[in-house]
DRENMARFI-571666 format. One line per 2 residues: number of its first residue (from 1); their letters; for each residue x, y, z of C-alpha. Coordinates in pm, 1 decimal, always signed. Example, Ala and Ser with C-alpha at 12.3 -4.5 7.8 and 13.67 -1.06 7.14 Angstrom:
REM residues 2
1 = AS = +1230.0/-450.0/+780.0 ~ +1367.0/-106.0/+714.0 .
This chain:
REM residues 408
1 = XX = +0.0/+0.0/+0.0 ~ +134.8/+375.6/-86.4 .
3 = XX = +238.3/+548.4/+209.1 ~ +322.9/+940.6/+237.8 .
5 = XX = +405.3/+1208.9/+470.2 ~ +157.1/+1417.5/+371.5 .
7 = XX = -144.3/+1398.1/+84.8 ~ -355.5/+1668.3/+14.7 .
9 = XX = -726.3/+1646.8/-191.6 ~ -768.3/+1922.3/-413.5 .
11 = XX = -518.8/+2026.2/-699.8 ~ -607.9/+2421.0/-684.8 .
13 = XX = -407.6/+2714.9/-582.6 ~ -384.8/+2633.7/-204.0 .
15 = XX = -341.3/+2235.0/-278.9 ~ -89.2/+2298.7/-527.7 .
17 = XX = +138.7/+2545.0/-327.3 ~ +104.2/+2349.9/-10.0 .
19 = XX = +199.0/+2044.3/-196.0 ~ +558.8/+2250.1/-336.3 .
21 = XX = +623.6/+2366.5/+7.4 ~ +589.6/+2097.8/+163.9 .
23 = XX = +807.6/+1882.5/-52.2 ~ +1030.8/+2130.8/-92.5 .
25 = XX = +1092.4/+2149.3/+317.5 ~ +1130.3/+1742.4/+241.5 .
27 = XX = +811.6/+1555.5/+252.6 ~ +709.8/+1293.0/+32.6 .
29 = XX = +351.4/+1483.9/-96.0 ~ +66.9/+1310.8/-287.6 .
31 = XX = -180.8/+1544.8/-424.3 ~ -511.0/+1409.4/-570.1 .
33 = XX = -767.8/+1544.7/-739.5 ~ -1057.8/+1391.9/-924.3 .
35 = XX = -1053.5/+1621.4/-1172.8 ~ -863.2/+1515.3/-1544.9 .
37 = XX = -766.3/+1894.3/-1533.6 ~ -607.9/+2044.6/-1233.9 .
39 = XX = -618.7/+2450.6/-1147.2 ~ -928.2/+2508.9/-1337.4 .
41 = XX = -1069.2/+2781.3/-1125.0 ~ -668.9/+2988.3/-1180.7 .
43 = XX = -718.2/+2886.8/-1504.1 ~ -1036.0/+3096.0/-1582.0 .
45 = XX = -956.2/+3381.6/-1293.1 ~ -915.7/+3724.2/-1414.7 .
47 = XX = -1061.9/+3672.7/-1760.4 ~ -784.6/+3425.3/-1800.3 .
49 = XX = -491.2/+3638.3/-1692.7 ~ -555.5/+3506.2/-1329.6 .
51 = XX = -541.9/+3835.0/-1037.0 ~ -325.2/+3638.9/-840.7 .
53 = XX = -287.7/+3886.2/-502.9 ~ -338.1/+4243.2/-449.6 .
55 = XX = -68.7/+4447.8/-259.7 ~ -273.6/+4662.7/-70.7 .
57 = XX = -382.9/+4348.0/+171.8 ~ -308.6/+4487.3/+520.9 .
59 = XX = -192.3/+4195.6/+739.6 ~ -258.8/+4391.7/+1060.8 .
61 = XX = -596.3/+4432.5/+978.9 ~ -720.5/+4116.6/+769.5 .
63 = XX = -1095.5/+4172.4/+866.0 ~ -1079.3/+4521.5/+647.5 .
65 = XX = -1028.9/+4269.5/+347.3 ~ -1172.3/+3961.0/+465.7 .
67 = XX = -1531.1/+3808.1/+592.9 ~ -1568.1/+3545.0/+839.6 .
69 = XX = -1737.5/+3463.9/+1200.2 ~ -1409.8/+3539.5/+1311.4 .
71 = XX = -1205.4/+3779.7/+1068.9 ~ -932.0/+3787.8/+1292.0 .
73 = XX = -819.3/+3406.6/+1211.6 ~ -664.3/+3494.3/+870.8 .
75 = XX = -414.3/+3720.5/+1022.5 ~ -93.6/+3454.8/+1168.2 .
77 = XX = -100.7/+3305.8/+778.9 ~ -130.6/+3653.5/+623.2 .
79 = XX = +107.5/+3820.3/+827.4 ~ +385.0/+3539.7/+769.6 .
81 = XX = +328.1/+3527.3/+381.0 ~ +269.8/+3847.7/+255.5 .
83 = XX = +174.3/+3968.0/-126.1 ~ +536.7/+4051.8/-138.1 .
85 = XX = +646.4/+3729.2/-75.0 ~ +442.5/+3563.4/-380.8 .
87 = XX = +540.2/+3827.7/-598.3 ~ +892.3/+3698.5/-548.2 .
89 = XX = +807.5/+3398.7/-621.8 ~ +633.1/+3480.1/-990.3 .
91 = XX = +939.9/+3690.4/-1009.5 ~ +1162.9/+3421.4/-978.9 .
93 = XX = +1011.0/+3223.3/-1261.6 ~ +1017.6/+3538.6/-1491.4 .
95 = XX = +615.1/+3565.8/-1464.5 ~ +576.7/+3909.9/-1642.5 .
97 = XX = +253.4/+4073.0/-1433.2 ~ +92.5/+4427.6/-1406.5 .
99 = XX = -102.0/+4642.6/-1174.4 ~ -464.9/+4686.2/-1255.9 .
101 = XX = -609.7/+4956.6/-1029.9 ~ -652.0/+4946.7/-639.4 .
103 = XX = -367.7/+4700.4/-584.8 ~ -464.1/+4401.1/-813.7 .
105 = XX = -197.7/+4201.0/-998.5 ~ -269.3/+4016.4/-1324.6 .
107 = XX = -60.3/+3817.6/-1553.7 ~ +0.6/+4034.6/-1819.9 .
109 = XX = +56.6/+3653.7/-2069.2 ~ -223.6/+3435.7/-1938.7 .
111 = XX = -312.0/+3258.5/-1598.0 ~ -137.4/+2935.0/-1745.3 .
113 = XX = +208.1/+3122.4/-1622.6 ~ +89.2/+3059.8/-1246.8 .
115 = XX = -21.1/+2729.4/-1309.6 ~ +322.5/+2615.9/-1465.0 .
117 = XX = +480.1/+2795.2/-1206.9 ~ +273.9/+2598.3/-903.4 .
119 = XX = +366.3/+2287.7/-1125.2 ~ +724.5/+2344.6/-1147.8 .
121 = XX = +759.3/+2407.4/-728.8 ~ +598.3/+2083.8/-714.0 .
123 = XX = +850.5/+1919.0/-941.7 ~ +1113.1/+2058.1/-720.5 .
125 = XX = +944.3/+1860.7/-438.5 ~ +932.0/+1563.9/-588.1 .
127 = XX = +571.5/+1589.2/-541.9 ~ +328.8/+1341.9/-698.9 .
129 = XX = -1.0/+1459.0/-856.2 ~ -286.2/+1233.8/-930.9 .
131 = XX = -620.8/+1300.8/-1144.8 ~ -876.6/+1178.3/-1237.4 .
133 = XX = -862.0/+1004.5/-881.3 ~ -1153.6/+1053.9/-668.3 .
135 = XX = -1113.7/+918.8/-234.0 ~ -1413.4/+770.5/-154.2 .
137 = XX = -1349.6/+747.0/+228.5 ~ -1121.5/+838.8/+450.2 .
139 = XX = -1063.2/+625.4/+837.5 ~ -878.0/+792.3/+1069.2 .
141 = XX = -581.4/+652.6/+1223.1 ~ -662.5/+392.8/+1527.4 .
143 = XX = -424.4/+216.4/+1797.0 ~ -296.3/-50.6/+1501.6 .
145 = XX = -283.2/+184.9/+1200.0 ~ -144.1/+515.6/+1293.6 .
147 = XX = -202.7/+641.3/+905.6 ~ -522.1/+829.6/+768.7 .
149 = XX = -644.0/+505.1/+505.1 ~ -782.2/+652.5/+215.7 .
151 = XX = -1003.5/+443.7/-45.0 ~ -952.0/+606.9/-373.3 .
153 = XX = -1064.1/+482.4/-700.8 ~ -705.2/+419.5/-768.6 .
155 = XX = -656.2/+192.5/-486.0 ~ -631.3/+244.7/-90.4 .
157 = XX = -335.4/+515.6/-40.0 ~ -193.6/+586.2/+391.6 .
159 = XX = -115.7/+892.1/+517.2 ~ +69.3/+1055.6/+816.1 .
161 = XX = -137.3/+1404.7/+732.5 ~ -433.0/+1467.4/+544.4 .
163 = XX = -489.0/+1833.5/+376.9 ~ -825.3/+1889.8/+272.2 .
165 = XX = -797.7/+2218.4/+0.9 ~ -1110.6/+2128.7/-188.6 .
167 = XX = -1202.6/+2507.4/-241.8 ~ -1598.5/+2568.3/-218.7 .
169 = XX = -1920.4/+2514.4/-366.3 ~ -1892.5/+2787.7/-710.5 .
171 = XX = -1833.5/+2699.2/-1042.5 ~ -1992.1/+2375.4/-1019.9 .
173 = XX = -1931.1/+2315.9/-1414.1 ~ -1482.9/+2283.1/-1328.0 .
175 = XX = -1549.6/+2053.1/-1076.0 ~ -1646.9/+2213.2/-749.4 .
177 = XX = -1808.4/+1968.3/-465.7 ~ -1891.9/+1923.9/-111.0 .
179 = XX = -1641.2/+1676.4/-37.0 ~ -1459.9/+1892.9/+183.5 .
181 = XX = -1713.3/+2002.8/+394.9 ~ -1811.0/+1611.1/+455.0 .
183 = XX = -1535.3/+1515.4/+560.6 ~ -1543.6/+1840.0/+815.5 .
185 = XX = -1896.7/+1676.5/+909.6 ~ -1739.6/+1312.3/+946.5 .
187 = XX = -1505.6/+1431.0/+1209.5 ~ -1716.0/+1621.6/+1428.6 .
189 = XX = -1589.5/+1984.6/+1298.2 ~ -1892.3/+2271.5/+1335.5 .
191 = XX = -1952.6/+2417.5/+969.6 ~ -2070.7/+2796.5/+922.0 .
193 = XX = -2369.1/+2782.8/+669.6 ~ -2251.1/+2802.5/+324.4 .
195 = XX = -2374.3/+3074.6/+24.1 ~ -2298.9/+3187.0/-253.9 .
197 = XX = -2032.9/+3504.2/-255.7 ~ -1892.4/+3759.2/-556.8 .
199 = XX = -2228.6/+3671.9/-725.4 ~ -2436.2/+3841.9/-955.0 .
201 = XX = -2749.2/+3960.1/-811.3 ~ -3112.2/+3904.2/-946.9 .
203 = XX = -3442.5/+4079.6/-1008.0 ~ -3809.6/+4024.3/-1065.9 .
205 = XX = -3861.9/+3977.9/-1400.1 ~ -4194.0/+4262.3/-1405.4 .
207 = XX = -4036.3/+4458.7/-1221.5 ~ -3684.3/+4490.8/-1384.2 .
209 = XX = -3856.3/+4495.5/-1698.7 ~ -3757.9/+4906.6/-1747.7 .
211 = XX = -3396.9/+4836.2/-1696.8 ~ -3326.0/+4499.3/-1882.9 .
213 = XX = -3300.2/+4700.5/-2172.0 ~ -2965.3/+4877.1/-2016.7 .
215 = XX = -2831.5/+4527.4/-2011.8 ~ -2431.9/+4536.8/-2120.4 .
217 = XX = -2419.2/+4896.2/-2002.7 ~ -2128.9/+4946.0/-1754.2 .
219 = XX = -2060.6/+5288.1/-1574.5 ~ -1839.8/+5398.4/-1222.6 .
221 = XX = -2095.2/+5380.0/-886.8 ~ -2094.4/+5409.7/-511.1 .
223 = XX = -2298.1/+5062.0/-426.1 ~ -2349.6/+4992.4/-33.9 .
225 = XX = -2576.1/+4775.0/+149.7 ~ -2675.6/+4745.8/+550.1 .
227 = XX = -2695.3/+4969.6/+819.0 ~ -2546.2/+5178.8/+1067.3 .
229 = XX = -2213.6/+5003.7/+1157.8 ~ -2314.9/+4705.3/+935.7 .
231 = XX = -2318.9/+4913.1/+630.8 ~ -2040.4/+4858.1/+373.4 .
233 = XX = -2005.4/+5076.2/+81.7 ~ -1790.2/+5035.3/-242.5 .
235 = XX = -1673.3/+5283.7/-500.7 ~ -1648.5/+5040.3/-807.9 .
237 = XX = -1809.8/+4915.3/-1181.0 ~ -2148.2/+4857.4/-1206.2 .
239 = XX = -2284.8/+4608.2/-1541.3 ~ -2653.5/+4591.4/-1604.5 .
241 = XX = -2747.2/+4237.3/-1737.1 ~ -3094.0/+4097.8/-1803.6 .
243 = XX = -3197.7/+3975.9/-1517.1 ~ -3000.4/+4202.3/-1292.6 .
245 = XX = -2673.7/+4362.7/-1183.5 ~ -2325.1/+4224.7/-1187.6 .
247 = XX = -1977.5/+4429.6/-1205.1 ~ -1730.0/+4445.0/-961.7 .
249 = XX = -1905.5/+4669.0/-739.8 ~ -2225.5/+4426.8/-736.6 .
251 = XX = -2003.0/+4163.4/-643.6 ~ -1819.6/+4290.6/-412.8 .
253 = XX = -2133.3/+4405.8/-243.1 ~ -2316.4/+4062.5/-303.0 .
255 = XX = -2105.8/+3882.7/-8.5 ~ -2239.9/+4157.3/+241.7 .
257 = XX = -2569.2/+4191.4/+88.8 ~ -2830.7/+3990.8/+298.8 .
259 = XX = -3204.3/+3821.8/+134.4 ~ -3452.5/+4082.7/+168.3 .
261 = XX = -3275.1/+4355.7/+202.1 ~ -3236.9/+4613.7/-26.4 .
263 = XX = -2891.7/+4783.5/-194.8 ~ -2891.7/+5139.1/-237.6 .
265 = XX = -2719.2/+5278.7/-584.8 ~ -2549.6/+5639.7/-661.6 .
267 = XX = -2546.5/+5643.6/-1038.0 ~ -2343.0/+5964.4/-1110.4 .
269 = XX = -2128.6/+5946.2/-739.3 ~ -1924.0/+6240.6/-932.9 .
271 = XX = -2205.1/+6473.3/-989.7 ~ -2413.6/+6668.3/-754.6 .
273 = XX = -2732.8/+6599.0/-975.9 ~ -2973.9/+6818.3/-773.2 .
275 = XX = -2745.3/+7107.5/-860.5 ~ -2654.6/+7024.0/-1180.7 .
277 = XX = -3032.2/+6956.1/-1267.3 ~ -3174.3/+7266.8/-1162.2 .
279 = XX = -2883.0/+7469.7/-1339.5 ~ -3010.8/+7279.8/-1666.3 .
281 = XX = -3322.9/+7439.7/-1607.5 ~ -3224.7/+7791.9/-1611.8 .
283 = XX = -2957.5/+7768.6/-1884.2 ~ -3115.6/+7484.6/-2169.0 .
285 = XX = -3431.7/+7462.4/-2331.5 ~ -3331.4/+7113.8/-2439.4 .
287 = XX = -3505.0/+6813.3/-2375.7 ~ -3429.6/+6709.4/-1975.5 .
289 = XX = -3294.0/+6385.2/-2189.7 ~ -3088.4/+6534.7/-2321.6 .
291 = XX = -2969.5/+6729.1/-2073.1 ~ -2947.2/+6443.9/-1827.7 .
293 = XX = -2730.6/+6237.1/-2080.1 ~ -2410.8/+6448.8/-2043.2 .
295 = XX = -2463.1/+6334.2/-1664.9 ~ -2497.4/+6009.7/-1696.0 .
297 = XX = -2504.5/+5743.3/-1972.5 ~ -2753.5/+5806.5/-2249.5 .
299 = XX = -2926.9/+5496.4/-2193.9 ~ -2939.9/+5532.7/-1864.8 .
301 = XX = -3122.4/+5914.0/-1902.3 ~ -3363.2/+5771.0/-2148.1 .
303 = XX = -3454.8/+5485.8/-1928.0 ~ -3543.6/+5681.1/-1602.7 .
305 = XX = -3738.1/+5996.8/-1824.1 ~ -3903.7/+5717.7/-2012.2 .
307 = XX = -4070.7/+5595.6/-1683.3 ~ -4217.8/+5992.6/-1589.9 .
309 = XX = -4419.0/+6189.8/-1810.2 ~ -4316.3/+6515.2/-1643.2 .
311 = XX = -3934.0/+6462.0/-1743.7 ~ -4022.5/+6403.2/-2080.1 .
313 = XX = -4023.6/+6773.6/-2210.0 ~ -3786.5/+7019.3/-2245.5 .
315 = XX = -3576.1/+7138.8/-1944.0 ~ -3763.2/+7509.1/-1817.6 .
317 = XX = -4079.1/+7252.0/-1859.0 ~ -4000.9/+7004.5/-1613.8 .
319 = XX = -4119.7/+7086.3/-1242.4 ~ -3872.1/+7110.0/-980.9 .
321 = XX = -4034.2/+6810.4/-757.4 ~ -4037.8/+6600.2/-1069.7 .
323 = XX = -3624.8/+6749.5/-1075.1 ~ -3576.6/+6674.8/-710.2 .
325 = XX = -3732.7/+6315.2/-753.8 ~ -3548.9/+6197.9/-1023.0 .
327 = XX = -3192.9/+6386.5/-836.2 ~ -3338.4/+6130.9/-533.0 .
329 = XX = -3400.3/+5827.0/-769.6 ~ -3062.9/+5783.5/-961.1 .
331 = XX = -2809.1/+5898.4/-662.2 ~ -2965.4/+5704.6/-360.0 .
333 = XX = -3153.4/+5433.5/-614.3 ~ -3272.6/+5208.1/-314.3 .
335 = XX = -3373.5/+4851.6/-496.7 ~ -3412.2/+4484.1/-349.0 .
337 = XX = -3286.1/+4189.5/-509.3 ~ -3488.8/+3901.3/-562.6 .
339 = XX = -3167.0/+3636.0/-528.6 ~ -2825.3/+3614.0/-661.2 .
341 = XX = -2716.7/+3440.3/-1015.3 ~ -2638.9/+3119.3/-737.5 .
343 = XX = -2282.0/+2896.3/-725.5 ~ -2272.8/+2866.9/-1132.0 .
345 = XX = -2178.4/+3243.7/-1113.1 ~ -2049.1/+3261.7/-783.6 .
347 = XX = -1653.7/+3325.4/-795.0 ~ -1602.7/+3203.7/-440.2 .
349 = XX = -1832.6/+3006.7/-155.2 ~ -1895.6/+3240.0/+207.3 .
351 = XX = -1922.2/+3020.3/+475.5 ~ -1695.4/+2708.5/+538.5 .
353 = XX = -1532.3/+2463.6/+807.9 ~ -1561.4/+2652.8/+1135.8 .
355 = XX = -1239.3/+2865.0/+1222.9 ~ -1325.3/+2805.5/+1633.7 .
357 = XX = -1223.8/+2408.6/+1494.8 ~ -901.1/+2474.9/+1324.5 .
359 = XX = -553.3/+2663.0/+1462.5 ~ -511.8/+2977.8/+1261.9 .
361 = XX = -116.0/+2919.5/+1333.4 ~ -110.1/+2594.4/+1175.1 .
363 = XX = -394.2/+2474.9/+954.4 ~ -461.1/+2149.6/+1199.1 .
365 = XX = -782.4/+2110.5/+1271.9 ~ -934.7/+1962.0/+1621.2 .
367 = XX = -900.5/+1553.9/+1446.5 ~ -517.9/+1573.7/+1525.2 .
369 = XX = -347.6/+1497.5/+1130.8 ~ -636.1/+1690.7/+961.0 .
371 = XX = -591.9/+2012.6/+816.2 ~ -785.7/+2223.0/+624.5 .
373 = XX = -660.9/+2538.8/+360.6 ~ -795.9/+2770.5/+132.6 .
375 = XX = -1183.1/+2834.7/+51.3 ~ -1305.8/+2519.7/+231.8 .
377 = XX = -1265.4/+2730.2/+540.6 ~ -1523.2/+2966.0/+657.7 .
379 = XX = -1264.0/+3311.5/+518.6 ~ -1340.5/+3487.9/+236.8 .
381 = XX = -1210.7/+3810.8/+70.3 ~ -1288.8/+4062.9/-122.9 .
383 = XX = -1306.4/+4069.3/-505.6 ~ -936.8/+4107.1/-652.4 .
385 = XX = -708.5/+3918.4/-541.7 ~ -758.0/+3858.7/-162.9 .
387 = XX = -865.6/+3519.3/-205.5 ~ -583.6/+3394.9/-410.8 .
389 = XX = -372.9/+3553.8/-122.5 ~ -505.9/+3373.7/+110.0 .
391 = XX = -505.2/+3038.9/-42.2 ~ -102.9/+3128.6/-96.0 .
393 = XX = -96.4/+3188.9/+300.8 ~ -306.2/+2971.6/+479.8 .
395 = XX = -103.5/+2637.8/+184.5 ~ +217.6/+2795.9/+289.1 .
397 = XX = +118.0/+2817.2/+692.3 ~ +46.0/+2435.5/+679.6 .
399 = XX = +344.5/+2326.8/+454.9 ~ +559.1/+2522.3/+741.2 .
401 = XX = +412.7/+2306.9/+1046.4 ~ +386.7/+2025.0/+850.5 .
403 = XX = +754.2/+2009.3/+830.8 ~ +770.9/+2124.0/+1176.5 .
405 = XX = +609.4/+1835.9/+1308.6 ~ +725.1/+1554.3/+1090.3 .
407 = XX = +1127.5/+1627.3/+1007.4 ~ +1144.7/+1731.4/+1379.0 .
């Protein structure tokens, strides 16, 4: 029977850099995957050029950037591997990259670059990677076997440690499953209820009817969502689709956003409309259309006059209520979503294996040999690059005490 020093399920970012590491610092690593292709979520990230961290993370304060019952958990692994230190690493294997805005890094060739790269550390580990291999079970060790058995379809396989960096529920069409959060359940760890995060959200069809027809129309908004101290707000890209709203801002907004509660939109967060409006009146006797589209996107104008009959004349016309209201509508646009676009649009999974059940310092969980990295775990960032980050962090934390604790 094959027996290893460490083997980890799940060939993604955190599997696949834990897996390096860890061989690297001289254990023999089996990584399995029951995929036939391995990194598919890096593979499609970033429109294919993969935002792989972002450099303004702040370590000190990882729940600024991060959402969890307990933000505070991601900050030992962030702390000890920083953006920095991956950027040395993609360095080091000539990865050309660039700076989109607000910290993000992309690949400026394609997110294949990262891939080889994770490959290649694991080559230097001597690391084996299976696919197309799913484990059917897993027994923990007992007084006469003090290795994790694992019944794959490729044949029973022991283990010293088991990693468990099976990423979340989203983007069930590469792959995605539950298997990580079972095997959570079969050992007695608490799970925080799972949903879908960085997700488009939805509308009723009648009543979205007046704005489907904006659908591919993408402009600059203030987005924000809660209340008092629970309110978060984002300066970012808004895209109108169909049957709702997506863009950055709508996603990054969509992991704070709560069912039944509404999200409040300023449409022009660079103009002071009511002035601007009223100084239309006085100066243009164009159409308030017309008017309104210097302000904002033209099919955005047409779409809210279209709705009143009082904005649809020309500018000295229009009353100044009708003014004030439609100042009112499009920079504190208050709407409710009906639901999100669900895990098949979903770019990561909220929720995960409780962090009160795992040691932030090391990965292990509370089943002594069992650890758990990346998404599976209940810590989830923000849209551009934080998550990435933390899969680097939270792989590299384990493949540190890994080696602590066997090579000792």
């Amino acid at each position: 029977m094959n027996q290893w020093d460490v083997v980890i399920v799940g060939a993604g970012a955190a599997g696949l850099f834990c897996a390096g590491v860890a061989g690297q610092c001289g254990l023999k690593v089996l990584v399995i995957d029951h995929s036939d292709k391995i990194a598919e979520k890096i593979r499609i990230s970033g429109g294919g050029r993969c935002n792989f961290t972002n450099r303004l993370l702040d370590a000190s304060a990882p729940q600024k950037h991060f959402i969890s019952q307990n933000p505070h958990f991601c900050r030992s692994a962030l702390s000890r591997y920083s953006p920095q230190d991956f950027i040395d690493l993609v360095q080091k294997h000539g990865i050309a990259f660039h700076e989109k805005h607000k910290g993000q890094l992309f690949c400026d060739h394609s997110a294949e670059d990262i891939i080889r790269m994770l490959l290649a550390e694991c080559q230097a580990g001597g690391v084996e990677i299976r696919t197309g291999c799913s484990v059917k079970s897993v027994q923990a060790p007992t007084e006469d076997n003090t290795h994790y058995t694992l019944g794959t379809s490729d044949g029973p396989v022991q283990t010293t440690t088991l990693v468990v960096a099976t990423g979340g529920l989203s983007i069930p069409k590469i792959g995605a499953s539950d298997w990580g959060y079972r095997i959570a359940s079969q050992f007695g760890l608490r799970l925080v209820e799972r949903r879908p995060g960085l997700v488009p959200l939805t509308f009723d069809g009648v009543g979205w009817a007046p704005y489907a027809q904006l659908a591919g129309l993408a402009l600059p908004v203030g987005i924000e969502t809660g209340e008092k101290k629970g309110r978060m707000h984002f300066d970012e890209d808004l895209l109108f689709t169909h049957r709702g709203l997506s863009g950055p801002g709508v996603l990054q907004i969509s992991s704070y956003w709560q069912e039944g509660t509404p999200i409040r939109l300023n449409l022009a967060p660079e103009v002071n409309l009511p002035e601007r409006l009223q100084e239309a009146k006085l100066r243009s006797k164009k159409l308030l259309a017309n008017e309104l589209a210097t302000l904002v996107p033209s099919r955005l104008a047409e779409a809210w006059v279209g709705q009143n009959p009082a904005l649809q004349r020309p500018c000295p016309d229009v009353p100044d209520k009708a003014l004030t209201q439609l100042a009112e509508a499009l920079s504190r646009w208050s709407l409710t979503p009906t639901g999100s676009e669900g895990y098949k649009k979903a770019e990561v999974t909220l929720g995960g294996v409780d962090t009160r059940d795992v040691s932030s310092q090391t990965m292990e969980s509370k089943q002594p040999g069992l650890y758990f990295i990346g998404e599976v775990i209940d810590v989830t960032g923000w849209l551009g690059g934080y998550n990435f980050q933390w899969a680097w962090a939270s792989a590299h934390a384990c493949a540190q005490a890994l080696a602590e604790k066997l090579l000792a």
